[in-house]
Each structure stands twice: as C-alpha cells, then as structure tokens.
C-alpha positions, 0 to 999 in steps of 0.5 A: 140159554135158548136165545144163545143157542138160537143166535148162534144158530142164526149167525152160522146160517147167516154165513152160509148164505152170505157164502153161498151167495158169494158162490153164486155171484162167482159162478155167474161172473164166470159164466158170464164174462170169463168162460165164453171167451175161453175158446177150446182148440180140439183135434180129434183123430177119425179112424176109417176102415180101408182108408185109401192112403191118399186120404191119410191126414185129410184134415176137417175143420168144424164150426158151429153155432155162432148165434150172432146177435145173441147177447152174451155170444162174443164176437171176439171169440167168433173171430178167433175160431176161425182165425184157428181153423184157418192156421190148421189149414183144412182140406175142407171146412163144415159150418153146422147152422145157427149162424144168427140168432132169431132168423136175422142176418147180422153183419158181424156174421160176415166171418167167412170169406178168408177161411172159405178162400183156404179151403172149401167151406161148406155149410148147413142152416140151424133152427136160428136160420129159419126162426123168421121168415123164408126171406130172412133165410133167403138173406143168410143163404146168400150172405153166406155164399157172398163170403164163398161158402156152399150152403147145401140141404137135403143133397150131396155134394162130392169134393175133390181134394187138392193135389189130386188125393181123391174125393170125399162125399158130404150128405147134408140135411136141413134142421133135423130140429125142427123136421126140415131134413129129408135124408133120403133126398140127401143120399139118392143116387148114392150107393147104398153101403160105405164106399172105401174110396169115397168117404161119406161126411153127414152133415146136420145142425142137430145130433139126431140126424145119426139116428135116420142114418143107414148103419154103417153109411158114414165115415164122421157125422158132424153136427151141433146144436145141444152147445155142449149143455151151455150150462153143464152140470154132467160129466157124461157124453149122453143127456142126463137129468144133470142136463135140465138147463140144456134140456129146459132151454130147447137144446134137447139131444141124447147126443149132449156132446162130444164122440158117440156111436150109433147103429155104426156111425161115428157122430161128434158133436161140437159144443159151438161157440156162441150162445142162445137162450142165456148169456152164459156158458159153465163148464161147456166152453166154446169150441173149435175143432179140428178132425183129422181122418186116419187109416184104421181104427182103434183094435183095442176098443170094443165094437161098440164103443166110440173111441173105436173111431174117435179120439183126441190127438196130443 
C-alpha cells in the first residue's frame, strides 16, 4: 500500500514538473522571440504650471536605449520606433543613450537621418556609449551627427520652435551611471528658478539625474537606462526586490520605470527599445513615447504625486 501511495506521489510530481517546464519554455519563448517585437506606442500628457499659450501642444518624442549589436535587440523594432515617432510629427525629438552595445558603433544604428530632418533631434550618450574606449565614442558622436542629430553633454542648448511659438531650454548631462554628469556645468548661465516662458527639459540616460536636480527647476526630466526592468516581475513604478533581475544585471534605479516625481520635478522613464545583458524582454515591452506639454497641471491630484504632472493621453 506504501509503494502505491508513494508512486502516486511520484506521477503527481512528475506532472507538475513536466507542467512547470512547459511553463517556463513558454515564458522564455515569450521573452524571447514574442514580447521584443511588441513595441508599446505611449502618449503622455505633461501638465505645466503658467505655460504661455503658444506652447500648449508642443509635442516630444523620446527614444531610448536602442543597444544595436546586442543579440536579442530587434532591429525591426528599432526601425519602427522611429518610424512612429516620425508619424507623431514632434516638435522636437530626445534620444537618451545607449545607442550601440558594448561602446562600438554599429551601422544598423544609422536609424536617424529621416526623424532628425522632421524635427530637431537631440541626443545624449549612455554607459554603452563610452564602454570602449574615447575613439570609439568619438565615432558614435560623429555617426550620429552624420545623420543630423546634436549630441549635447554637460550644457544647455535653447530651441526655438517652428512658427515663431517660443523656445524651450534642454539641460543635458552625460552618463549620470557612471558619473560623467556634471549638472552644474549644464545649467550655468541659466537662471536659477523655472522660467515660465522658457521650459527647461533635463535630459540624462539614467533616471538619478533628477536626484542632483534644483527643486522645481524643470518642467520634464527624460531619461532611460533601468529598460523598465527588462525582465519585470513588479507591478510598481519604484525598485523593489520583484526588481533583482534588473537590479542583478546593472540596471539598478529607484526610478524603475514610468512617471515620478522628485523634489518638484516631473521624471518619466521610458523603458527603451532594445535589449542588454539578456535577449529577453518579460512584461516590460519596449517603447516609444510621445509627451505632450499642457498648460496647467492635474488640481485633483496630491502636491506630491506624480500624476500631478503626468498622465497617459486616450
């Protein structure tokens, strides 16, 4: 009778493990060959205090995290990324960093030219960029500008928008991951409060840029890097242990992903597009995204709360 029981015992364990497995190889087949290739259109409303009129609807697209060169990152999904941000037809466009993976520049990563004739195109460098040597990033700054994209670090550039509707002001950094940010430099010669007339953008490849911000300086941070935890097992906004792969893999923030606020400053972090370290994206797709700046912000919410200031559009 014991023998019985314990086969039973063994066919049912038998089964949970095949089951399991065939679990698994689903969840990895979905990682891998399905969820990379579905690209996640966003638009994201950005409410700003005293927005003059004029700049009611001005339109950002942002793109991020392209790892050309990465096995698993799909170059078709690269291509139509910007082939939507192109359709949105922005104002102005922000590329947030790791253009190639592992520091060397990648033909297929000559993606830009058509988007950066639509619009001003503007980028900074991610930790990717500089993981060679300083020739090889000196190649990816000028294979990028090839294409009609600035590439700006540590400095601040105004941008005047088409038709005369004013300007808007980026601060971009370097890599804040790895330390080459110097924000100080960036936002010298700026005023020091938030200028009505003049929106200020921050732009870094990691989410703890914000942190070093001036309270309340920027209308929008943008920033990238975490890739929305690439392999996601969290449903909130901010790191948590569900968050070790992210965390294990170097692509550590307290910003996971998605809208925050810090110290007054609006931050959204875009989950990028390609992939690093793994050729597998799970419940973190990859992303394009569309924010569009709004006069006022969302009375409704709590001071401190980010949807305050950020929103998903219908």
């Amino acid at each position: 009778m014991r023998h019985k029981r314990d086969g039973v015992a063994w066919h049912r364990l038998a089964i949970f493990a095949a089951g399991a497995t065939a679990v698994g190889g689903a969840a990895l087949f979905y990682a891998y060959a399905i969820e990379p290739r579905l690209l996640q259109r966003r638009n994201v409303r950005v409410g700003v205090p005293d927005l003059p009129p004029a700049l009611d609807g001005v339109r950002i697209a942002h793109l991020t995290d392209f790892h050309v060169g990465m096995a698993g990152t799909r170059r078709s999904t690269l291509r139509r990324a910007v082939a939507v941000a192109a359709a949105w037809r922005p104002d102005l466009v922000a590329l947030t960093g790791d253009f190639v993976h592992e520091g060397r520049w990648e033909a297929g990563a000559a993606l830009f030219a058509g988007l950066a004739s639509a619009a001003p195109t503007f980028a900074v460098l991610g930790n990717h960029d500089h993981a060679d040597n300083a020739a090889a990033t000196a190649r990816i700054v000028a294979a990028l500008e090839e294409q009609g994209v600035m590439v700006l670090g540590n400095e601040h550039r105004a941008v005047p928008l088409s038709g005369g509707r004013g300007e808007l002001v980026l601060v971009a950094v370097d890599d804040p991951s790895q330390g080459r940010d110097d924000l100080a430099a960036a936002i010298a010669g700026l005023p020091p409060d938030r200028e009505p007339r003049r929106p200020a953008i921050l732009l870094g490849h990691a989410p703890e840029i914000v942190d070093r911000a001036p309270p309340d300086r920027f209308a929008l941070t943008l920033a990238g890097h975490t890739h929305g935890g690439q392999l996601r097992f969290s449903p909130f906004k901010r790191r948590t242990p569900l968050d070790l792969p992210m965390i294990a893999g170097g692509l550590d923030s307290p910003y996971a992903r998605g809208a925050h606020l810090v110290n007054g400053n609006p931050l959204f972090v875009n989950s990028g597009l390609g992939v690093s370290g793994v050729p597998f994206r799970f419940l973190a797709p990859p992303q394009v995204v569309c924010l569009t700046l709004k006069r006022g912000v969302d009375e409704s919410q709590p001071q401190d709360a980010a949807e305050r200031y950020l929103a998903d559009l219908s």
